[in-house]
C-alpha positions in Angstrom: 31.7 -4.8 -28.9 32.4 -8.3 -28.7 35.5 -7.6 -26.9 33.3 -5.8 -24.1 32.9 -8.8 -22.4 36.6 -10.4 -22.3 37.9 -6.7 -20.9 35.4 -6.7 -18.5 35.9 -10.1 -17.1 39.5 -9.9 -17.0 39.3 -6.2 -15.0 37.1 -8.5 -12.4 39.6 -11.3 -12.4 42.5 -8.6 -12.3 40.5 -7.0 -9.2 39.9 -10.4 -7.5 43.3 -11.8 -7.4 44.9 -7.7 -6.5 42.3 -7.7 -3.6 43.3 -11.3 -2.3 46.3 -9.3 -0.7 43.5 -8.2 2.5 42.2 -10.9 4.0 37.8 -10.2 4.2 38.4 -7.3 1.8 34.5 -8.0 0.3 34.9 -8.2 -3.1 33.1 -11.3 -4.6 33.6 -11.9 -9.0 31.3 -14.4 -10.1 29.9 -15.7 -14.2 26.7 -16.8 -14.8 25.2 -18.9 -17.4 21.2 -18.8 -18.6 18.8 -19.6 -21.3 15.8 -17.3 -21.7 13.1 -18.8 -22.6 15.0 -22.5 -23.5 11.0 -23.7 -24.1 10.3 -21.6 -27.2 7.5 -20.6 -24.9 4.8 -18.3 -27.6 7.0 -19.5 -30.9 10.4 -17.2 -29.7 13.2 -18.0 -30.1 15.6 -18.8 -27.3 18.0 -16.4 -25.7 21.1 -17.6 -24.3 23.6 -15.4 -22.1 27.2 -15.1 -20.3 27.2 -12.3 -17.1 30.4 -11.6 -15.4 29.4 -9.8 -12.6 31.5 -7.9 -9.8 30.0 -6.8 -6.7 31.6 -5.0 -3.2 30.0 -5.0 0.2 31.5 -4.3 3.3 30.1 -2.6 6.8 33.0 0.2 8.2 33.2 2.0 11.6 31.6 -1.7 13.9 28.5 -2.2 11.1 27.5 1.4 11.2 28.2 1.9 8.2 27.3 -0.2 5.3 28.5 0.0 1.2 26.6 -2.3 -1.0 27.9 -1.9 -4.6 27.4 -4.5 -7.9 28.5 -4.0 -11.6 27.1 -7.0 -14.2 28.1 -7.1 -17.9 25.5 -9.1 -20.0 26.4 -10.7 -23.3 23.9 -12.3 -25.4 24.2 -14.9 -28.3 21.5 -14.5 -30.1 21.4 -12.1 -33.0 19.7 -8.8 -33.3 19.4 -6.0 -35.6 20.9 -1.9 -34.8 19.4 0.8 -35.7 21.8 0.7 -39.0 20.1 -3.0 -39.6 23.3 -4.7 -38.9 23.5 -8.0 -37.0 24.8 -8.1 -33.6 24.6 -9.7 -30.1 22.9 -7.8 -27.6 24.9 -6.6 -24.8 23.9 -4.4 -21.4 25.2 -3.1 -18.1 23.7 -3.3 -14.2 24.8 -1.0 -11.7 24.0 -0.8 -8.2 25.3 1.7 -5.4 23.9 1.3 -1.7 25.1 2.9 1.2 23.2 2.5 4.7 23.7 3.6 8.5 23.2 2.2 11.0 21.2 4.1 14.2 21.9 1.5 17.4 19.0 1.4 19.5 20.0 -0.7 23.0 21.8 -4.4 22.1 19.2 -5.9 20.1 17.4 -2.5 17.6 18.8 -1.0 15.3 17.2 1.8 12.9 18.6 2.0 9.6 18.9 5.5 6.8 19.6 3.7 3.4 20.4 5.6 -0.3 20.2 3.4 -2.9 20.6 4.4 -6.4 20.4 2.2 -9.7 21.0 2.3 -13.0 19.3 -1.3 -14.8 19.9 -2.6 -18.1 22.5 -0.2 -19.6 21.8 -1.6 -22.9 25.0 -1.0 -25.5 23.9 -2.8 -28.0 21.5 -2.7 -29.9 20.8 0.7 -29.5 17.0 2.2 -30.0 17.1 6.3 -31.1 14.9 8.1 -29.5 14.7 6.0 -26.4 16.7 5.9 -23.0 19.2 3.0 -23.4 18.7 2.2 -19.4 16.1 3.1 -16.2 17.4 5.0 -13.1 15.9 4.5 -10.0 16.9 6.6 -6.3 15.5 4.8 -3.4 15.8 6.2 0.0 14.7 3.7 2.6 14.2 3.2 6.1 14.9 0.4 8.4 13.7 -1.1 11.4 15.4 -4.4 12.6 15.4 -6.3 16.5 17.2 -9.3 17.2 15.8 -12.1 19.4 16.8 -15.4 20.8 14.7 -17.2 18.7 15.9 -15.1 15.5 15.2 -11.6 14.0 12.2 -9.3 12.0 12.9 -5.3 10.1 10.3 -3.4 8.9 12.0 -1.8 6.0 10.3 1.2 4.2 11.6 2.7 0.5 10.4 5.4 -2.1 11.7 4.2 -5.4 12.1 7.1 -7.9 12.2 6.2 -11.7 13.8 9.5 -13.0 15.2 8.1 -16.5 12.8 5.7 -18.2 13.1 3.9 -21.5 10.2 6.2 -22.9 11.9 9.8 -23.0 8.4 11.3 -22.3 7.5 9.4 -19.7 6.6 11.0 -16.5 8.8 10.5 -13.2 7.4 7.5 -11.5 7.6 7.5 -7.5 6.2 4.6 -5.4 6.2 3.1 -2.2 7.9 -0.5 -1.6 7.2 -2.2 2.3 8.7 -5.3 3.3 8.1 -7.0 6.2 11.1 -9.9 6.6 10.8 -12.8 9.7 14.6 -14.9 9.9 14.4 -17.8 12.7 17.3 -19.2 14.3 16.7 -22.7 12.7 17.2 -21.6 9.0 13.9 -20.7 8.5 13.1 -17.5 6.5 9.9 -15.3 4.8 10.0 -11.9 3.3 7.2 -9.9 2.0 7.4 -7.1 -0.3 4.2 -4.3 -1.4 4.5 -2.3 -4.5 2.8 0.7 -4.7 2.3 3.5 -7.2 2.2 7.0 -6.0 2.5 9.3 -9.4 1.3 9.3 -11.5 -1.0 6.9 -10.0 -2.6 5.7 -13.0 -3.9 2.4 -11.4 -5.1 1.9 -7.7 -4.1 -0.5 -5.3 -0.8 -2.1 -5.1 1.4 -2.8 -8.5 2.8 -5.8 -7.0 3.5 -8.0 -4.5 6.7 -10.3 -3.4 7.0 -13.4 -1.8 10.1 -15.3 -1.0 10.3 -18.2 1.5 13.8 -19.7 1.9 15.9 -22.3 4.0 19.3 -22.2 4.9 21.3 -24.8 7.0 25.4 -24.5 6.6 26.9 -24.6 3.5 23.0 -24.6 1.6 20.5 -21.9 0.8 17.4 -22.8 -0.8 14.6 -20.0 -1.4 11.5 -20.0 -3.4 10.4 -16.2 -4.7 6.7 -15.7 -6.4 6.1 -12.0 -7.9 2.3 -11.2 -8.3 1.4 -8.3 -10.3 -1.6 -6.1 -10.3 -2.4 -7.5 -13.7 -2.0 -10.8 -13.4 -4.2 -12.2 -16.5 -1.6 -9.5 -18.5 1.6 -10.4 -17.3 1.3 -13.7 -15.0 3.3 -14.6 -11.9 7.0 -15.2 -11.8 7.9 -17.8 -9.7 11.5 -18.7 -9.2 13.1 -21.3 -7.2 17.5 -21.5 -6.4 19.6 -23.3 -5.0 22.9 -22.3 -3.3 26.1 -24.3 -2.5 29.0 -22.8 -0.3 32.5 -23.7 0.3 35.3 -22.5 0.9 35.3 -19.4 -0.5 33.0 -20.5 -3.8 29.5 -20.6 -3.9 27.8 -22.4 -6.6 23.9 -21.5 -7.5 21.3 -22.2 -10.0 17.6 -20.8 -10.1 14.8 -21.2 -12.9 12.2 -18.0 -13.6 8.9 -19.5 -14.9 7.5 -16.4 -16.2 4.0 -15.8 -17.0 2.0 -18.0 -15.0 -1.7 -17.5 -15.1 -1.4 -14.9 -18.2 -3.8 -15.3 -20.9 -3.2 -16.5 -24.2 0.6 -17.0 -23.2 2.6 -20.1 -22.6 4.9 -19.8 -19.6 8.4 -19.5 -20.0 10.9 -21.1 -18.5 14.5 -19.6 -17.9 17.2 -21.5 -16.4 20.8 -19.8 -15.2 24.0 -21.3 -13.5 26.4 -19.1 -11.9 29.7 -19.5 -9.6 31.5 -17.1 -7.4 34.5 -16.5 -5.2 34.8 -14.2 -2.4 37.9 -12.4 -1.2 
Protein backbone atom coordinates (compact mmCIF):
# COMPACT_ATOMS: atom_id res chain seq x y z
CA UNK A 1 0.00 0.00 0.00
CA UNK A 2 2.76 2.15 0.76
CA UNK A 3 3.69 2.22 -2.83
CA UNK A 4 0.02 3.69 -3.56
CA UNK A 5 1.16 6.96 -3.19
CA UNK A 6 4.62 7.06 -5.23
CA UNK A 7 2.35 5.43 -8.41
CA UNK A 8 -0.04 7.81 -8.00
CA UNK A 9 2.06 10.79 -7.92
CA UNK A 10 4.17 9.84 -10.66
CA UNK A 11 0.86 9.05 -13.04
CA UNK A 12 0.05 12.89 -12.10
CA UNK A 13 3.52 14.07 -12.87
CA UNK A 14 3.56 11.63 -16.06
CA UNK A 15 0.08 13.44 -17.03
CA UNK A 16 1.41 17.01 -16.29
CA UNK A 17 4.49 17.08 -18.31
CA UNK A 18 2.41 14.73 -21.51
CA UNK A 19 -0.37 17.49 -21.34
CA UNK A 20 2.28 20.39 -21.42
CA UNK A 21 2.28 19.57 -25.35
CA UNK A 22 -1.46 21.89 -25.57
CA UNK A 23 -0.95 25.07 -24.44
CA UNK A 24 -4.30 25.87 -21.69
CA UNK A 25 -5.09 22.19 -21.78
CA UNK A 26 -6.53 22.52 -17.79
CA UNK A 27 -4.93 20.13 -16.09
CA UNK A 28 -3.38 21.45 -12.76
CA UNK A 29 -1.11 18.51 -10.31
CA UNK A 30 -0.47 19.87 -7.03
CA UNK A 31 1.00 18.08 -3.23
CA UNK A 32 -0.08 19.12 -0.15
CA UNK A 33 1.26 18.99 3.29
CA UNK A 34 -0.87 19.15 6.77
CA UNK A 35 -0.92 18.32 10.37
CA UNK A 36 -4.23 17.39 11.97
CA UNK A 37 -4.65 18.37 15.04
CA UNK A 38 -0.59 19.58 15.52
CA UNK A 39 -2.07 20.91 19.22
CA UNK A 40 -2.83 17.47 20.72
CA UNK A 41 -6.21 19.28 21.06
CA UNK A 42 -8.47 16.54 23.70
CA UNK A 43 -5.04 14.35 24.54
CA UNK A 44 -4.94 12.90 20.47
CA UNK A 45 -2.41 12.34 19.05
CA UNK A 46 -1.34 14.24 15.94
CA UNK A 47 -2.04 13.29 12.35
CA UNK A 48 0.29 14.19 9.73
CA UNK A 49 -0.37 13.79 5.89
CA UNK A 50 1.02 13.97 2.11
CA UNK A 51 -1.95 14.56 -0.83
CA UNK A 52 -1.05 14.47 -4.36
CA UNK A 53 -3.89 15.65 -5.90
CA UNK A 54 -4.86 15.96 -9.84
CA UNK A 55 -7.71 17.89 -10.96
CA UNK A 56 -9.09 18.84 -14.80
CA UNK A 57 -11.37 21.80 -15.66
CA UNK A 58 -12.01 23.22 -18.80
CA UNK A 59 -15.30 25.02 -20.40
CA UNK A 60 -15.89 23.53 -24.41
CA UNK A 61 -18.22 24.85 -27.18
CA UNK A 62 -17.56 29.23 -26.05
CA UNK A 63 -18.15 28.27 -21.96
CA UNK A 64 -21.31 26.40 -22.59
CA UNK A 65 -20.10 23.67 -21.59
CA UNK A 66 -18.21 23.14 -18.38
CA UNK A 67 -16.10 19.77 -16.98
CA UNK A 68 -14.95 20.07 -13.52
CA UNK A 69 -13.14 16.85 -12.47
CA UNK A 70 -10.47 16.25 -9.21
CA UNK A 71 -8.76 12.89 -8.04
CA UNK A 72 -6.68 13.29 -4.38
CA UNK A 73 -4.67 10.38 -2.88
CA UNK A 74 -4.23 10.81 0.95
CA UNK A 75 -1.41 9.21 2.82
CA UNK A 76 -1.13 9.38 6.47
CA UNK A 77 1.89 8.86 8.85
CA UNK A 78 0.47 7.93 11.74
CA UNK A 79 -0.14 4.34 12.56
CA UNK A 80 -3.35 2.52 12.78
CA UNK A 81 -4.65 -0.86 13.29
CA UNK A 82 -6.73 -3.31 10.18
CA UNK A 83 -9.22 -5.22 10.80
CA UNK A 84 -6.39 -8.28 11.05
CA UNK A 85 -4.70 -5.87 13.99
CA UNK A 86 -1.77 -5.15 11.91
CA UNK A 87 -0.16 -1.71 11.91
CA UNK A 88 -0.44 0.54 9.01
CA UNK A 89 -0.76 4.11 7.67
CA UNK A 90 -4.04 5.16 6.78
CA UNK A 91 -4.61 5.93 3.21
CA UNK A 92 -7.92 7.27 1.21
CA UNK A 93 -9.14 8.50 -2.15
CA UNK A 94 -11.42 11.85 -3.28
CA UNK A 95 -13.16 11.93 -6.37
CA UNK A 96 -15.09 14.56 -7.95
CA UNK A 97 -16.94 14.68 -11.42
CA UNK A 98 -18.91 18.00 -12.41
CA UNK A 99 -20.24 18.76 -15.62
CA UNK A 100 -22.42 22.06 -16.14
CA UNK A 101 -24.26 23.99 -19.09
CA UNK A 102 -24.56 26.89 -19.68
CA UNK A 103 -28.26 28.53 -20.83
CA UNK A 104 -27.20 32.31 -22.23
CA UNK A 105 -29.78 34.61 -21.31
CA UNK A 106 -28.95 38.28 -23.35
CA UNK A 107 -24.96 39.53 -22.71
CA UNK A 108 -24.90 39.64 -19.10
CA UNK A 109 -27.39 36.12 -17.62
CA UNK A 110 -26.72 33.18 -17.82
CA UNK A 111 -28.80 30.02 -16.28
CA UNK A 112 -26.87 27.16 -15.49
CA UNK A 113 -27.95 22.82 -15.35
CA UNK A 114 -25.16 21.32 -13.26
CA UNK A 115 -24.59 17.23 -12.33
CA UNK A 116 -22.27 16.80 -9.82
CA UNK A 117 -21.42 13.45 -8.44
CA UNK A 118 -18.88 12.53 -5.62
CA UNK A 119 -17.33 9.90 -4.08
CA UNK A 120 -15.36 11.31 -0.47
CA UNK A 121 -12.87 9.56 1.46
CA UNK A 122 -12.30 6.24 -0.45
CA UNK A 123 -10.70 4.96 2.51
CA UNK A 124 -8.01 1.84 1.50
CA UNK A 125 -6.67 1.42 4.38
CA UNK A 126 -7.53 0.65 7.18
CA UNK A 127 -10.48 -1.03 6.27
CA UNK A 128 -13.77 -1.36 8.69
CA UNK A 129 -16.04 -4.75 7.73
CA UNK A 130 -19.30 -4.19 7.78
CA UNK A 131 -19.08 -0.51 6.88
CA UNK A 132 -18.97 1.42 3.49
CA UNK A 133 -15.25 2.34 2.94
CA UNK A 134 -16.52 5.87 1.32
CA UNK A 135 -19.90 8.33 0.97
CA UNK A 136 -21.46 9.08 -2.45
CA UNK A 137 -23.24 12.05 -3.00
CA UNK A 138 -25.33 13.11 -6.68
CA UNK A 139 -26.01 16.72 -6.72
CA UNK A 140 -28.09 18.26 -9.41
CA UNK A 141 -28.00 22.00 -9.22
CA UNK A 142 -29.22 25.03 -10.72
CA UNK A 143 -27.65 28.27 -11.48
CA UNK A 144 -28.51 31.73 -11.84
CA UNK A 145 -25.63 34.25 -12.55
CA UNK A 146 -25.75 38.28 -14.18
CA UNK A 147 -22.81 40.17 -14.67
CA UNK A 148 -22.59 43.93 -13.92
CA UNK A 149 -20.19 46.85 -14.26
CA UNK A 150 -19.52 46.97 -10.81
CA UNK A 151 -19.09 42.95 -10.65
CA UNK A 152 -21.35 39.87 -10.50
CA UNK A 153 -24.07 37.77 -8.09
CA UNK A 154 -25.67 33.70 -8.97
CA UNK A 155 -28.27 32.27 -7.10
CA UNK A 156 -27.22 28.66 -7.21
CA UNK A 157 -29.71 25.89 -6.01
CA UNK A 158 -28.47 21.92 -5.36
CA UNK A 159 -30.20 18.65 -3.95
CA UNK A 160 -27.34 16.62 -2.60
CA UNK A 161 -28.13 12.85 -2.49
CA UNK A 162 -26.09 10.65 -0.03
CA UNK A 163 -26.84 7.23 -1.66
CA UNK A 164 -23.70 5.21 -0.07
CA UNK A 165 -23.00 6.15 3.52
CA UNK A 166 -20.43 4.70 5.93
CA UNK A 167 -23.29 3.04 8.00
CA UNK A 168 -24.67 0.26 5.55
CA UNK A 169 -28.16 0.75 7.09
CA UNK A 170 -28.44 4.06 6.87
CA UNK A 171 -31.21 5.63 5.13
CA UNK A 172 -30.67 7.70 1.75
CA UNK A 173 -30.14 11.26 2.81
CA UNK A 174 -31.48 14.09 0.41
CA UNK A 175 -31.11 17.81 1.27
CA UNK A 176 -31.22 21.18 -0.09
CA UNK A 177 -27.94 23.45 -0.29
CA UNK A 178 -28.63 27.48 -1.41
CA UNK A 179 -25.96 29.79 -1.91
CA UNK A 180 -26.24 33.12 -2.58
CA UNK A 181 -22.54 34.51 -3.91
CA UNK A 182 -21.75 38.65 -4.42
CA UNK A 183 -18.03 39.19 -6.48
CA UNK A 184 -17.18 43.07 -6.88
CA UNK A 185 -14.93 44.36 -9.35
CA UNK A 186 -12.40 45.56 -6.69
CA UNK A 187 -11.43 42.05 -5.36
CA UNK A 188 -14.00 41.96 -3.06
CA UNK A 189 -15.96 38.68 -2.47
CA UNK A 190 -18.94 36.93 0.00
CA UNK A 191 -20.69 33.66 -0.44
CA UNK A 192 -23.26 32.13 1.61
CA UNK A 193 -24.26 28.73 1.78
CA UNK A 194 -27.84 26.94 3.68
CA UNK A 195 -27.85 23.28 4.49
CA UNK A 196 -30.87 21.68 4.76
CA UNK A 197 -32.23 18.30 5.51
CA UNK A 198 -35.09 16.97 3.62
CA UNK A 199 -35.28 12.99 4.53
CA UNK A 200 -35.30 11.73 6.57
CA UNK A 201 -35.69 14.92 8.30
CA UNK A 202 -34.79 13.98 11.64
CA UNK A 203 -33.91 17.54 12.91
CA UNK A 204 -35.69 20.92 11.78
CA UNK A 205 -34.25 23.87 10.53
CA UNK A 206 -31.09 24.16 8.63
CA UNK A 207 -28.13 21.56 9.27
CA UNK A 208 -25.67 24.21 8.56
CA UNK A 209 -24.64 27.21 7.34
CA UNK A 210 -21.41 28.62 5.31
CA UNK A 211 -19.67 31.69 5.23
CA UNK A 212 -16.74 32.61 3.28
CA UNK A 213 -15.53 36.27 2.70
CA UNK A 214 -12.38 36.54 0.50
CA UNK A 215 -10.07 39.24 -1.24
CA UNK A 216 -8.26 38.86 -4.24
CA UNK A 217 -5.96 41.51 -6.00
CA UNK A 218 -3.42 39.94 -8.82
CA UNK A 219 -1.28 37.44 -8.04
CA UNK A 220 -3.05 37.07 -4.17
CA UNK A 221 -6.23 35.40 -2.83
CA UNK A 222 -6.98 35.66 0.64
CA UNK A 223 -10.48 34.19 2.01
CA UNK A 224 -11.77 33.51 5.45
CA UNK A 225 -14.54 30.46 5.51
CA UNK A 226 -16.68 29.82 9.03
CA UNK A 227 -19.01 26.61 8.95
CA UNK A 228 -21.86 26.81 11.63
CA UNK A 229 -23.69 23.70 12.35
CA UNK A 230 -27.11 23.08 13.71
CA UNK A 231 -25.46 21.79 16.82
CA UNK A 232 -23.06 23.97 17.60
CA UNK A 233 -22.40 23.16 21.44
CA UNK A 234 -21.85 19.32 19.79
CA UNK A 235 -19.65 19.93 17.07
CA UNK A 236 -18.43 23.71 17.23
CA UNK A 237 -17.66 26.05 14.27
CA UNK A 238 -14.89 25.53 11.71
CA UNK A 239 -13.28 28.52 10.90
CA UNK A 240 -10.59 28.44 8.29
CA UNK A 241 -8.46 31.15 6.98
CA UNK A 242 -5.80 30.68 3.34
CA UNK A 243 -3.76 32.29 1.66
CA UNK A 244 -2.92 32.00 -2.04
CA UNK A 245 0.15 33.06 -4.11
CA UNK A 246 0.28 32.96 -8.04
CA UNK A 247 2.90 33.03 -10.55
CA UNK A 248 3.56 31.95 -13.36
CA UNK A 249 1.98 28.98 -13.71
CA UNK A 250 2.53 27.87 -9.72
CA UNK A 251 0.35 28.77 -7.05
CA UNK A 252 1.42 28.35 -3.60
CA UNK A 253 -1.30 28.19 -0.61
CA UNK A 254 -1.61 27.51 3.00
CA UNK A 255 -4.91 27.53 5.13
CA UNK A 256 -5.43 26.50 9.02
CA UNK A 257 -8.94 24.63 10.12
CA UNK A 258 -9.62 25.53 13.80
CA UNK A 259 -12.14 22.93 14.41
CA UNK A 260 -14.50 22.90 17.25
CA UNK A 261 -15.03 26.25 18.33
CA UNK A 262 -17.67 26.83 20.85
CA UNK A 263 -18.16 22.92 21.50
CA UNK A 264 -18.40 21.78 24.91
CA UNK A 265 -16.04 20.02 26.87
CA UNK A 266 -13.64 20.05 23.77
CA UNK A 267 -10.46 21.94 23.12
CA UNK A 268 -10.24 23.31 19.59
CA UNK A 269 -8.08 21.90 17.18
CA UNK A 270 -5.98 23.33 15.06
CA UNK A 271 -4.87 21.91 11.51
CA UNK A 272 -2.40 23.48 9.48
CA UNK A 273 -1.72 22.38 5.47
CA UNK A 274 0.79 23.64 2.72
CA UNK A 275 0.21 22.90 -0.71
CA UNK A 276 1.79 23.95 -4.32
CA UNK A 277 0.53 23.49 -7.82
CA UNK A 278 1.21 23.91 -11.49
CA UNK A 279 -1.12 24.45 -14.19
CA UNK A 280 -0.80 23.38 -17.81
Amino acid sequence: MKKCIFIFLFACIAAGFAAAQDEGIGLSIGLEFGIGNINKANDEEMTPYLMPMLIYEKSFLDETLDIYTELDYTFGFTKEADVDGNEVNPQSIYFDFMIGYNLGLGDASALSFILENEFDELIISPEAKGNNALTGIFTPAIKFKQEFDSGSIFAKLGAPITYIQYDKDADTAVGLDFTFNWSSGFGLGLEAKFCTLVAPNDDAGYKSAEVIVSYEIESVYFQVKTIIPNEINDTGVTITPEFDYSFNNFSIYVYCDFLGIGADGGNVTISPALGIKFSF
